[in-house]
GULOFI-58123 format. One record per residue: x, y, z of N, C-alpha, C, O, CB in turn. Coordinates in Angstrom, 1 decimal, m for minus. Glycine has a CB too. Layout:
- X:Y:Z:X:Y:Z:X:Y:Z:X:Y:Z:X:Y:Z;
...
END
This chain:
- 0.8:m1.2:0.0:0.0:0.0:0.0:0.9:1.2:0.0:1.9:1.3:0.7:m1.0:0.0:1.2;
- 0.6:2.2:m0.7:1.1:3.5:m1.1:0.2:4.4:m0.3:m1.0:4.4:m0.4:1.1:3.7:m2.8;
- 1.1:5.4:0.4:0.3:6.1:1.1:1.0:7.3:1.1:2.1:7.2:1.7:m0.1:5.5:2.3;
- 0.5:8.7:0.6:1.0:10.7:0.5:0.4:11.2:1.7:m0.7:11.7:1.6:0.2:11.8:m1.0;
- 1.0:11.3:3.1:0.7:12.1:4.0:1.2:13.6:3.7:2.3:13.8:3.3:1.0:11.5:5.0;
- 0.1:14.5:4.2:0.3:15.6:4.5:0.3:16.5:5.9:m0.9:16.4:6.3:m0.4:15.9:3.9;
- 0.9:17.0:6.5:0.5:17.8:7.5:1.4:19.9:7.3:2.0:20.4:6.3:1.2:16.7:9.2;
- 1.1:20.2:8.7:1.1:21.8:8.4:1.8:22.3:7.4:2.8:23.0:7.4:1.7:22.6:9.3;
- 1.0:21.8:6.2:1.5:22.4:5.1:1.0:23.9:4.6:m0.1:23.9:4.2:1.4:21.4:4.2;
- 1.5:24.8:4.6:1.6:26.1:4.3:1.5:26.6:2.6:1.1:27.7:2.2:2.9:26.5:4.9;
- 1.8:25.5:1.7:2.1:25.4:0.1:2.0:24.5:0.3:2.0:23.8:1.3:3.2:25.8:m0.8;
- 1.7:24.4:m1.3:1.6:23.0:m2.2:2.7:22.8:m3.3:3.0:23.6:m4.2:0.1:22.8:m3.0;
- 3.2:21.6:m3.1:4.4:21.3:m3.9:3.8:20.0:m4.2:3.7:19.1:m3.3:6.1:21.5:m3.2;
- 3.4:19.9:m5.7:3.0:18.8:m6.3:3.9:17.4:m6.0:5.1:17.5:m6.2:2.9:19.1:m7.6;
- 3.4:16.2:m5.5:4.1:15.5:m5.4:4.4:14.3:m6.5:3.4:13.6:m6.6:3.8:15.1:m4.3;
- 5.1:14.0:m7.1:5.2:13.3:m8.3:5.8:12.0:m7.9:6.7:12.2:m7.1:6.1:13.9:m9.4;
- 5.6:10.7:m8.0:6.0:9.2:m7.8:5.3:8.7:m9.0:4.4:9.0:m9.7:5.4:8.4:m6.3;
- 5.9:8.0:m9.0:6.0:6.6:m10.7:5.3:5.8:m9.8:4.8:4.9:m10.6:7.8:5.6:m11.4;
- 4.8:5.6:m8.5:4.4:4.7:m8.1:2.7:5.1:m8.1:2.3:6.2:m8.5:5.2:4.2:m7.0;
- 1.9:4.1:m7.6:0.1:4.2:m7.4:m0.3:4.8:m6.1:m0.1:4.1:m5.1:m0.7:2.8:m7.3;
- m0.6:5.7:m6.0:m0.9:6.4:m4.4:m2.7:6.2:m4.0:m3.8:6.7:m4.2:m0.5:8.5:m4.6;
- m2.0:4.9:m3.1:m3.4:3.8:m2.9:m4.5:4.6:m1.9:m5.7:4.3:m1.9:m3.0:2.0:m2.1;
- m4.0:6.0:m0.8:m4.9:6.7:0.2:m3.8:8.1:0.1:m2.6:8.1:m0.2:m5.1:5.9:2.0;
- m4.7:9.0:0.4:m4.0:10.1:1.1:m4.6:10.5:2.3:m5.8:10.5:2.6:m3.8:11.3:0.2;
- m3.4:11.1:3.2:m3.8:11.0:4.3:m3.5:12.7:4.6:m2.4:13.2:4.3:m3.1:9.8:5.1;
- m4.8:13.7:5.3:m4.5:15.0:5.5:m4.1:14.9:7.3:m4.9:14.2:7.9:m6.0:16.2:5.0;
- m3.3:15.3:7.8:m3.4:15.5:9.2:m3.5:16.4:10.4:m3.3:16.2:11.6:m3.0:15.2:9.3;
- m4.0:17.5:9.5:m4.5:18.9:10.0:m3.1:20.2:9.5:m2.0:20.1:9.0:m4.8:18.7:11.8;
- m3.9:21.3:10.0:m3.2:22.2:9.8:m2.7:22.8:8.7:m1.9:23.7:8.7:m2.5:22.0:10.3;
- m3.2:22.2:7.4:m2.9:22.4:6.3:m4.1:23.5:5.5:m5.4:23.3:5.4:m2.8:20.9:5.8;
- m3.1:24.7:5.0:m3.8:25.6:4.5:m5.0:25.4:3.6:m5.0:24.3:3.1:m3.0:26.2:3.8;
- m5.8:25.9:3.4:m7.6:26.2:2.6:m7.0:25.8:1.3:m7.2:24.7:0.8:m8.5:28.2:2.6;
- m6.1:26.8:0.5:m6.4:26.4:m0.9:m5.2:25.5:m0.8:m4.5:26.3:m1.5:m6.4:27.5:m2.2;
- m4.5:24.7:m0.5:m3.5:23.5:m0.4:m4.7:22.3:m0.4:m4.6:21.4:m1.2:m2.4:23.7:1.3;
- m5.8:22.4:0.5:m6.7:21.7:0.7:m7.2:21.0:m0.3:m6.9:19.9:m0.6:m7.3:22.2:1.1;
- m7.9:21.9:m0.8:m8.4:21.9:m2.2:m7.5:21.9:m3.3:m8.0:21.7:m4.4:m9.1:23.0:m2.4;
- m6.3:22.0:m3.3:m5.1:21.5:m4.6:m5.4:19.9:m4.2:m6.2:19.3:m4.8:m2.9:22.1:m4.5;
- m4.7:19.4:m3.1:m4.9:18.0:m2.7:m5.9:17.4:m3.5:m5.8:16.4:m4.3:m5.3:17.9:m1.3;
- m7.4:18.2:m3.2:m8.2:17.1:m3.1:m8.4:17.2:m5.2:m8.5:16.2:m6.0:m9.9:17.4:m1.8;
- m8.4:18.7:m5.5:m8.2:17.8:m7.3:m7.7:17.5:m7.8:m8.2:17.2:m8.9:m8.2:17.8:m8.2;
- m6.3:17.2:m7.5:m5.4:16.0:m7.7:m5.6:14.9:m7.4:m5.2:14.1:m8.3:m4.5:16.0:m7.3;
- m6.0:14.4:m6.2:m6.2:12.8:m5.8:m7.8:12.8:m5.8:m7.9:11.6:m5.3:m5.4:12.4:m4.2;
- m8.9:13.2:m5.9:m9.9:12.9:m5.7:m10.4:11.9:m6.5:m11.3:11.2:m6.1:m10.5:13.9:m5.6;
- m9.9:11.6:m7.9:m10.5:10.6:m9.1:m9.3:9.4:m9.0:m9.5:8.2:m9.3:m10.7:11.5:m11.0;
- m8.1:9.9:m8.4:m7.4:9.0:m8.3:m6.9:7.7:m6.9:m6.2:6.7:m6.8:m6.6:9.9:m8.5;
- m8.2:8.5:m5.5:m8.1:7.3:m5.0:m8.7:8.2:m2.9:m8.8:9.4:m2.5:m6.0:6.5:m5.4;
- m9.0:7.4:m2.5:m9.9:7.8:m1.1:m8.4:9.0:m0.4:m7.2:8.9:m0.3:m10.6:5.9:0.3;
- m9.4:10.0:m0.2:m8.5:10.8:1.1:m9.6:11.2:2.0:m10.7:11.5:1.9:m7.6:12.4:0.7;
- m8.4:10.8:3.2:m8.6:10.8:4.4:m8.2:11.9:5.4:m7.0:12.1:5.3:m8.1:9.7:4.7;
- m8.6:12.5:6.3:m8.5:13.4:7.2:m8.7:13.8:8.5:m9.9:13.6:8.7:m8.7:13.8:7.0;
- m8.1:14.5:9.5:m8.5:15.0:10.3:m8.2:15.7:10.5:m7.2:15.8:9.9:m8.6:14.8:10.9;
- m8.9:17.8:11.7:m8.5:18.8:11.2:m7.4:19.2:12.2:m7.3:18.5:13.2:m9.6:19.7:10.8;
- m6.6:20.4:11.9:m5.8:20.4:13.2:m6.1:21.5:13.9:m7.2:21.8:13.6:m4.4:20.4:13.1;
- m5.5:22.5:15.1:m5.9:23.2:15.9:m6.0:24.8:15.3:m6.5:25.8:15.9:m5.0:22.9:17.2;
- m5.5:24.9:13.9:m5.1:26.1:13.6:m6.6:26.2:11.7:m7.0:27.0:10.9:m2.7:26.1:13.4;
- m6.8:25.0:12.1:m8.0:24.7:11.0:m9.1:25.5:10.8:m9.1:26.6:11.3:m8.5:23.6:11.2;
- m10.5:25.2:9.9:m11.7:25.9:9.8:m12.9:25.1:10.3:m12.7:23.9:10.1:m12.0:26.4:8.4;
- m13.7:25.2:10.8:m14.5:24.0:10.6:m15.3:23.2:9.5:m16.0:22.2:9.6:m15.2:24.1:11.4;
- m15.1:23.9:8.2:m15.8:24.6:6.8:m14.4:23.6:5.8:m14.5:23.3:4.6:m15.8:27.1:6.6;
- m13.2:23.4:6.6:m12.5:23.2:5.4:m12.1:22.0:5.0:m11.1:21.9:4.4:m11.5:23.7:5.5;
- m13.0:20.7:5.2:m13.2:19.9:4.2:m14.6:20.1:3.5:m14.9:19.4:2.5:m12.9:18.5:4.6;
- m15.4:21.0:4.1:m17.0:20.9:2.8:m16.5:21.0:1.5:m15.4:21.6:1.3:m18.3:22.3:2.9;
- m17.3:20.4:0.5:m17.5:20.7:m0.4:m16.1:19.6:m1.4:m15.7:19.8:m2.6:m17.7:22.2:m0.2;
- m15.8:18.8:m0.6:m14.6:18.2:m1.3:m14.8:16.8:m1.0:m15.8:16.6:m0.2:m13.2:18.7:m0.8;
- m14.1:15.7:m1.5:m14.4:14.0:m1.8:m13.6:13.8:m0.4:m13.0:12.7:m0.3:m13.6:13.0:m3.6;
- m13.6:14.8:0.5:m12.0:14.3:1.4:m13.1:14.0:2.7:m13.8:14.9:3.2:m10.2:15.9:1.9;
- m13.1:12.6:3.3:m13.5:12.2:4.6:m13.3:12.2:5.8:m12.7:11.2:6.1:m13.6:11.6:4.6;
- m13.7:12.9:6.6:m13.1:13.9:7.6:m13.1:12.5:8.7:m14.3:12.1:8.7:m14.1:15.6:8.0;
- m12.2:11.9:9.5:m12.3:10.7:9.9:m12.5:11.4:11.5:m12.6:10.7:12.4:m11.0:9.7:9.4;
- m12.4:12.2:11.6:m12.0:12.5:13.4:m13.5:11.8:14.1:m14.7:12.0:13.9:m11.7:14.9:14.1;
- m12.7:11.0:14.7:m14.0:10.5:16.3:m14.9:9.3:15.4:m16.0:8.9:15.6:m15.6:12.4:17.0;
- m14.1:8.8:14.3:m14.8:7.4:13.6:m13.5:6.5:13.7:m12.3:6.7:14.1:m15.3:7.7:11.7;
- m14.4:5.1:13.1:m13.5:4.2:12.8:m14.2:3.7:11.5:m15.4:3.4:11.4:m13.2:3.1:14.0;
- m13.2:3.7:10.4:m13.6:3.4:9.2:m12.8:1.9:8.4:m11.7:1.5:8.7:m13.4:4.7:8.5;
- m13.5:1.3:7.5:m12.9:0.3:6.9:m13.1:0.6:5.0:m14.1:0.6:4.4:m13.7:m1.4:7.4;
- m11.8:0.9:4.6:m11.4:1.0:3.2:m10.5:m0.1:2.3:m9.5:m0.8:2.7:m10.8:2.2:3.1;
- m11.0:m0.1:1.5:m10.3:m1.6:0.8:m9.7:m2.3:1.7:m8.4:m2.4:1.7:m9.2:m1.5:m0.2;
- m10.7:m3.0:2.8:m9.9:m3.9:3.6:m8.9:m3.4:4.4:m8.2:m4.3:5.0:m9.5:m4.8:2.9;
- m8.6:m2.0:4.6:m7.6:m1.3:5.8:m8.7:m0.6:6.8:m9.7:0.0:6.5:m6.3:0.0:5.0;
- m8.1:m1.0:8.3:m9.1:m0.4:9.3:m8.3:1.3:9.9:m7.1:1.5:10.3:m9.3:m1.8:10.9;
- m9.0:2.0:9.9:m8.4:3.7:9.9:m9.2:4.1:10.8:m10.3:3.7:10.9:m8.6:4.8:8.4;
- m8.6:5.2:11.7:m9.3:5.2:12.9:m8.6:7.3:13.0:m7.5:7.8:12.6:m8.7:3.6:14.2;
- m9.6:7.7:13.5:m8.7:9.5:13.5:m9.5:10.2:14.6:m10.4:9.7:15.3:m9.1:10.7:11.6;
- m8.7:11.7:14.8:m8.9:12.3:16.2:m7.7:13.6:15.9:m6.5:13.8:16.1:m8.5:11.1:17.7;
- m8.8:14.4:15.3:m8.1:15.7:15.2:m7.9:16.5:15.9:m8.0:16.1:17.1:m8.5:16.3:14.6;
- m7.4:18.0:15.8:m7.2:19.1:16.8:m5.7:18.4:17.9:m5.0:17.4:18.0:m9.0:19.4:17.8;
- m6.0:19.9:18.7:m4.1:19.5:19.9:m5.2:19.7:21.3:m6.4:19.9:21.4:m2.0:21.4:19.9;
- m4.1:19.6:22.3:m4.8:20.0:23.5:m5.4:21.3:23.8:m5.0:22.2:23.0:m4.1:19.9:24.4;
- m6.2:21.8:24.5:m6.8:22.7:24.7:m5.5:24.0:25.6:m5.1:23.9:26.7:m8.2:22.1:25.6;
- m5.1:25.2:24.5:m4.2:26.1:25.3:m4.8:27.5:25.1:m4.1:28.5:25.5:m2.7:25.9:24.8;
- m6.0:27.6:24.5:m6.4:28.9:24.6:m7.6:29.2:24.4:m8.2:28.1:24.2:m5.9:29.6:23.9;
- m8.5:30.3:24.4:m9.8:30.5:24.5:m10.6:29.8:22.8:m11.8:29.6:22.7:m9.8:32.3:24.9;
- m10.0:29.8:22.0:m10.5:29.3:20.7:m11.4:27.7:21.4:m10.8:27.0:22.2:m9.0:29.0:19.4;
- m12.7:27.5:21.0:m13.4:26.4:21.0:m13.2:25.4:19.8:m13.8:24.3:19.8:m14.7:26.8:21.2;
- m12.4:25.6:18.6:m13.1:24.4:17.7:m11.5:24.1:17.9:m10.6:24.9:18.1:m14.0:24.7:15.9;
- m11.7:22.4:17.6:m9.9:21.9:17.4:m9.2:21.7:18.4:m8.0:21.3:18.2:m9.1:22.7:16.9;
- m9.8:21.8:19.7:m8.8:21.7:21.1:m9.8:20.5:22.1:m10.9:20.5:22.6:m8.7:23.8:22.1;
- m8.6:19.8:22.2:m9.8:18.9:23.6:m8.8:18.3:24.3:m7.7:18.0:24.1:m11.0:17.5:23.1;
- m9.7:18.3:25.4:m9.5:18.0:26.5:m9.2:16.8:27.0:m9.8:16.0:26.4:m10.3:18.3:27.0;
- m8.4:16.1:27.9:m7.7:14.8:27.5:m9.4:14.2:28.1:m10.4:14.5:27.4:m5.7:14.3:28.5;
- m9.4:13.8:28.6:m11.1:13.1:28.4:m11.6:13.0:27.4:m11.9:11.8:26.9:m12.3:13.6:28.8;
- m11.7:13.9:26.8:m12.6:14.0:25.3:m11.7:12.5:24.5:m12.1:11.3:24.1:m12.1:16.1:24.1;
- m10.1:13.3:24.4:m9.9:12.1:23.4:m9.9:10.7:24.2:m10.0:9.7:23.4:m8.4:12.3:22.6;
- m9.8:10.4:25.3:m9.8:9.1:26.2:m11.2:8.1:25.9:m11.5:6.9:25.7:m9.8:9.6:28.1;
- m12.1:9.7:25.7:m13.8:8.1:25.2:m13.7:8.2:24.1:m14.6:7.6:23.6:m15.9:8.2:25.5;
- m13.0:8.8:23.2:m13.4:8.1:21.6:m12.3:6.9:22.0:m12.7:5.8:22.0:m13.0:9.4:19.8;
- m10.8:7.2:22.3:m10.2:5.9:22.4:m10.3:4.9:22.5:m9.9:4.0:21.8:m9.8:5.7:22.8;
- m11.1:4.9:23.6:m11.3:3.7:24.6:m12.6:3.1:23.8:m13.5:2.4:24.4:m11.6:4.3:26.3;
- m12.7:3.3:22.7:m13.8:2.5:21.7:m12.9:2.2:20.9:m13.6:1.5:20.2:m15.1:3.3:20.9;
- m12.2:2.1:20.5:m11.4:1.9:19.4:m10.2:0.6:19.4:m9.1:0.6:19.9:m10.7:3.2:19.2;
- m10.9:m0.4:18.7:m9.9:m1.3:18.8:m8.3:m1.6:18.0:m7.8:m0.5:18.3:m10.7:m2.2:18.5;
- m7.4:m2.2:17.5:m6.9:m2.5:16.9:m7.0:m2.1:15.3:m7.4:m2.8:14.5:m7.0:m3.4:17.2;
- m6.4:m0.8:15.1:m6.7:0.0:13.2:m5.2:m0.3:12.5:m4.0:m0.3:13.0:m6.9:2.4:13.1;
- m5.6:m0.5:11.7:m4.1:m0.3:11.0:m3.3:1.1:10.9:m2.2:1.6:11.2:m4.2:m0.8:9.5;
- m4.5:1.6:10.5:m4.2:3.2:10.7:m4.6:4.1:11.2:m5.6:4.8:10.8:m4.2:3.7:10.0;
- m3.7:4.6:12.6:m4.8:5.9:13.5:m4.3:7.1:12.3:m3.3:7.1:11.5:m4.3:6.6:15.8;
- m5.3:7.9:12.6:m4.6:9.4:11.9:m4.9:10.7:13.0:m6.0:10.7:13.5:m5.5:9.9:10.0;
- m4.0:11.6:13.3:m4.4:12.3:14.6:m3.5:13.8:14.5:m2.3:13.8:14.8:m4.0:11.3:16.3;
- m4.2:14.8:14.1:m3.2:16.1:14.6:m2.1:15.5:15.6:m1.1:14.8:15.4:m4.2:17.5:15.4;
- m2.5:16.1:16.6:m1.4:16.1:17.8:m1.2:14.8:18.0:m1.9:13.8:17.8:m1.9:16.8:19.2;
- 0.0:14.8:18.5:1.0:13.5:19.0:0.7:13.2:20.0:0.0:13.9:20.7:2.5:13.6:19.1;
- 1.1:11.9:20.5:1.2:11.5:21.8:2.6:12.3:22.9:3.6:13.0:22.6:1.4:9.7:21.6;
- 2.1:11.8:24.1:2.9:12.4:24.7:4.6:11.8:24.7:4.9:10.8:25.2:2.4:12.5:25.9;
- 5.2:12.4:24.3:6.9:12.2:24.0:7.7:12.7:25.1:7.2:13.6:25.8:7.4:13.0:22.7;
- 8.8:12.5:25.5:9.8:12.8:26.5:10.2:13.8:26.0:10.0:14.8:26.8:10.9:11.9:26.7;
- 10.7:14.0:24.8:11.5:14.8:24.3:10.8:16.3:23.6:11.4:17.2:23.0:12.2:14.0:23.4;
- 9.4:16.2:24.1:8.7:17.3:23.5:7.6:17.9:24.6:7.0:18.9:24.4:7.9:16.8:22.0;
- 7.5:17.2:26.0:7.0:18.0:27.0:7.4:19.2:27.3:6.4:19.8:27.9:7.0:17.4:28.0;
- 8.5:20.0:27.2:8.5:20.9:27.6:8.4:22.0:26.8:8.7:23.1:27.2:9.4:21.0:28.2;
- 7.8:21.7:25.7:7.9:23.2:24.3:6.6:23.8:24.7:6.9:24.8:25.5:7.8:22.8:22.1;
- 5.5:23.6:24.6:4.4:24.3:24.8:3.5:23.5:25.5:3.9:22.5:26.2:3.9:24.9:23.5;
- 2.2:24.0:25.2:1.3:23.4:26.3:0.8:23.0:24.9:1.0:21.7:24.9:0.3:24.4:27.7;
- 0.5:23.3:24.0:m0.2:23.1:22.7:0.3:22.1:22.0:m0.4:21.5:21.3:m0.2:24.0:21.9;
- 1.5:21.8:22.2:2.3:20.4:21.0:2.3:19.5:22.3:3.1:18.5:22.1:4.5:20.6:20.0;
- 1.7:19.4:23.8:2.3:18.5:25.0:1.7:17.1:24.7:2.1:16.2:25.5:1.8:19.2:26.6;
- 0.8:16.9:23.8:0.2:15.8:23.2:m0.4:15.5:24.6:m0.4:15.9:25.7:1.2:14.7:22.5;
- m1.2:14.0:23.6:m2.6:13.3:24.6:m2.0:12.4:25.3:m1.5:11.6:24.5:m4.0:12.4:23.9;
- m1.8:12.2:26.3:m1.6:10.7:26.8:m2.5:9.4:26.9:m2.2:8.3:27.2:m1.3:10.9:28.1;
- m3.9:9.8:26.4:m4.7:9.1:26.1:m3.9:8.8:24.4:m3.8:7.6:24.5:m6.2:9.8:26.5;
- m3.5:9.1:23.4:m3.2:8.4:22.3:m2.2:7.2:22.9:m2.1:6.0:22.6:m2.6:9.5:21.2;
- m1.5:7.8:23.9:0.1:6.7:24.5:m0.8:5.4:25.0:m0.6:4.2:24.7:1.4:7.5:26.4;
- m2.0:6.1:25.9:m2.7:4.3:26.6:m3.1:4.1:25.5:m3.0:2.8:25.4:m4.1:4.0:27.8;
- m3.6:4.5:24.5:m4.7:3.3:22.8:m3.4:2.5:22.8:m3.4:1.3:23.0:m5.3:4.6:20.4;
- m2.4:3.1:22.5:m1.6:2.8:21.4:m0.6:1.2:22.1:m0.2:0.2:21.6:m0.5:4.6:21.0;
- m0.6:1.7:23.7:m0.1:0.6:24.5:m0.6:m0.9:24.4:0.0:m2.0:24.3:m0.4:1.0:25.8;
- m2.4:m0.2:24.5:m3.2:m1.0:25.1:m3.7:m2.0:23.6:m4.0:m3.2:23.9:m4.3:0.0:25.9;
- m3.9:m1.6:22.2:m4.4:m1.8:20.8:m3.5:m1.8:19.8:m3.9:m2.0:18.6:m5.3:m1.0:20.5;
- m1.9:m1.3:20.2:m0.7:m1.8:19.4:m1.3:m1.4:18.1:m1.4:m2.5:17.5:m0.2:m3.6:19.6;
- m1.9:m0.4:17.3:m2.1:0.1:16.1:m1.0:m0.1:14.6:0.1:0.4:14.5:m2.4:1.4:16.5;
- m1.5:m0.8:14.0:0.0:m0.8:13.1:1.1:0.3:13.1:2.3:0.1:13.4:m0.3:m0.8:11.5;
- 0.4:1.6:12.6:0.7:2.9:12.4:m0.2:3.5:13.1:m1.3:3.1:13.5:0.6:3.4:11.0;
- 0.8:5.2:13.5:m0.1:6.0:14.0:0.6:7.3:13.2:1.8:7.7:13.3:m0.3:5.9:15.8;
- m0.3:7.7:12.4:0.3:9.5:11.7:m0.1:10.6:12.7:m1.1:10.6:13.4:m0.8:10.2:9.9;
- 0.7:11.3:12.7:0.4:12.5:13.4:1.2:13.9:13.0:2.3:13.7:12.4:0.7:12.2:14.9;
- 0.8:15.0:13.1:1.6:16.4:12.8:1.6:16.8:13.9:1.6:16.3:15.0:1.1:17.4:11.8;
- 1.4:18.2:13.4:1.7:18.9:14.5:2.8:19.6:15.2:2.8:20.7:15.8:1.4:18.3:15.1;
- 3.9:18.6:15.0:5.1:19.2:15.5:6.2:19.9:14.5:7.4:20.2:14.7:5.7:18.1:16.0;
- 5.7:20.0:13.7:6.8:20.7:12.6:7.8:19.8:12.5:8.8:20.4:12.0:7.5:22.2:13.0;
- 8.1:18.6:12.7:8.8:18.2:12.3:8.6:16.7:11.9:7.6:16.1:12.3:9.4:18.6:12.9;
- 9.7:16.0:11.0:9.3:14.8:10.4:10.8:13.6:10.7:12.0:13.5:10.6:8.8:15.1:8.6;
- 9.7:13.0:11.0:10.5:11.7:12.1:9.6:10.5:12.1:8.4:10.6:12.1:10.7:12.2:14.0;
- 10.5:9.0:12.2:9.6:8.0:12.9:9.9:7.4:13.7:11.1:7.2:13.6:9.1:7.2:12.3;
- 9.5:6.9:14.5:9.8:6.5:16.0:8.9:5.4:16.5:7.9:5.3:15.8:9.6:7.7:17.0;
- 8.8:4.4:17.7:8.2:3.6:17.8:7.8:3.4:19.1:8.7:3.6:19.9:8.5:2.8:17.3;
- 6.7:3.1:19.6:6.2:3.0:20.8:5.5:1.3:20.9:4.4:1.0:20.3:5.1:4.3:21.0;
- 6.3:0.5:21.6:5.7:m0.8:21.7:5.4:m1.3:20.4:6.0:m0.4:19.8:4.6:m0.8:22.5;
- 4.9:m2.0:19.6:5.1:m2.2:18.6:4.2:m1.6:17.4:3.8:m2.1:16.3:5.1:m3.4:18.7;
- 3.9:m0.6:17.6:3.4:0.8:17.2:4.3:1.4:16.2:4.9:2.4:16.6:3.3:1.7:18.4;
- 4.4:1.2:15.2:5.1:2.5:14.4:4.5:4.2:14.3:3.4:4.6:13.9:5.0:2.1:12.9;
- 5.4:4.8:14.7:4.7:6.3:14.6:5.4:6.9:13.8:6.6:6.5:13.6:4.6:7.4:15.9;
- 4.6:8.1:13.0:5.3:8.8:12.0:4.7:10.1:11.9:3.5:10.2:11.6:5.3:8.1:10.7;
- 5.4:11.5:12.1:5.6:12.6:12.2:5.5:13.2:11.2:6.6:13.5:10.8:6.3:12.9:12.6;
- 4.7:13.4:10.8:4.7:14.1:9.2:4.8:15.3:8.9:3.7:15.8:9.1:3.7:13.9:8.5;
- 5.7:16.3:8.4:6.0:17.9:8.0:6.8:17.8:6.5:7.6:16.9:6.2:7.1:18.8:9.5;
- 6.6:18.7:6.0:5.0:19.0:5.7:4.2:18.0:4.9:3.0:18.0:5.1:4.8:20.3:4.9;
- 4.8:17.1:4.0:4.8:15.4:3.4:5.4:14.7:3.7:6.1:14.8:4.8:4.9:15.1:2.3;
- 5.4:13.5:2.7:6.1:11.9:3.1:5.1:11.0:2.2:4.0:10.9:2.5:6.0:11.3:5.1;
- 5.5:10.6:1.6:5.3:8.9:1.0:5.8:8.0:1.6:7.0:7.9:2.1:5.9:8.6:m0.4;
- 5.0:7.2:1.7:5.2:6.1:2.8:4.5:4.7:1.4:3.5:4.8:0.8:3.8:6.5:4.7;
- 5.5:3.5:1.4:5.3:2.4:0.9:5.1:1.3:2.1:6.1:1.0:2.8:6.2:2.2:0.0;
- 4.1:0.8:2.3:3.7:m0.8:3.1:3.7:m1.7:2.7:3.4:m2.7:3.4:2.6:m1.0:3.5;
END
């Protein structure tokens, strides 16, 4: 499986591969008309998937083929995808921010996905002390403990890295990445 993640992407820089790009995956924070380049490029060419991030609209997947996954669990050609947008709650804005509860009961429904997709990251050692806003869920760390997810995508951090938590692959996505499975 061929898979074009996106996160805080600011521009669009067409991505070109010789290979079949079997999902795309949005993971918030990604500009309005970036949005919409995405989706008429890949919309006839194959399912995209999303959730929004904390700096998002709530308007900005209408009107497009892109399936806004946050707080579902979905099954596509036989892959199980599971999502949970927005970061933690650090300022008076209401849309895109929750509260670690919030994400703990969609979790705690959620079995075994091949693929979570989630703005904000779990909580990391090496990234507690930047803000209160990138401090991630610790409820993603118990799913992920507890339901060992194949993959888990996440942005958010401006930066792109992969790393592993129990037998969890995680991957950090800024501002793309092609990923082959």
């Amino acid at each position: 499986m061929n898979v074009l993640a996106f996160a805080d992407t600011p521009y669009y820089e067409p991505v070109y591969t010789e290979k079949k790009i079997d999902m795309v995956f949005l993971l918030g924070d990604i500009d309005y008309p970036v949005i919409r380049q995405i989706h008429r490029d890949y919309k006839e060419k194959c399912p995209i998937l999303g959730v929004l991030g904390n700096h998002d609209g709530p308007d900005f997947f209408e009107d497009t083929s892109i399936t806004d996954i946050h707080g579902k669990v979905l099954e596509i050609n036989g892959v199980t995808i599971a999502g949970f947008g927005g970061s933690p709650v650090y300022n008076k804005r209401k849309y895109c921010q929750y509260e670690e509860h919030e994400v703990k009961t969609f979790v705690d429904t959620v079995e075994t996905v091949d693929f979570f997709l989630a703005h904000s990251n779990p909580v990391v050692d090496w990234y507690t002390s930047i803000n209160p806003s990138h401090a991630g869920f610790q409820s993603f760390n118990d799913y992920i403990q507890r339901a060992q997810p194949k993959h888990f995508f996440h942005g958010h951090l401006h930066e792109h890295y992969s790393y592993q938590i129990a037998s969890t692959q995680l991957h950090a996505v800024y501002p793309y990445k092609y990923f082959s499975f």
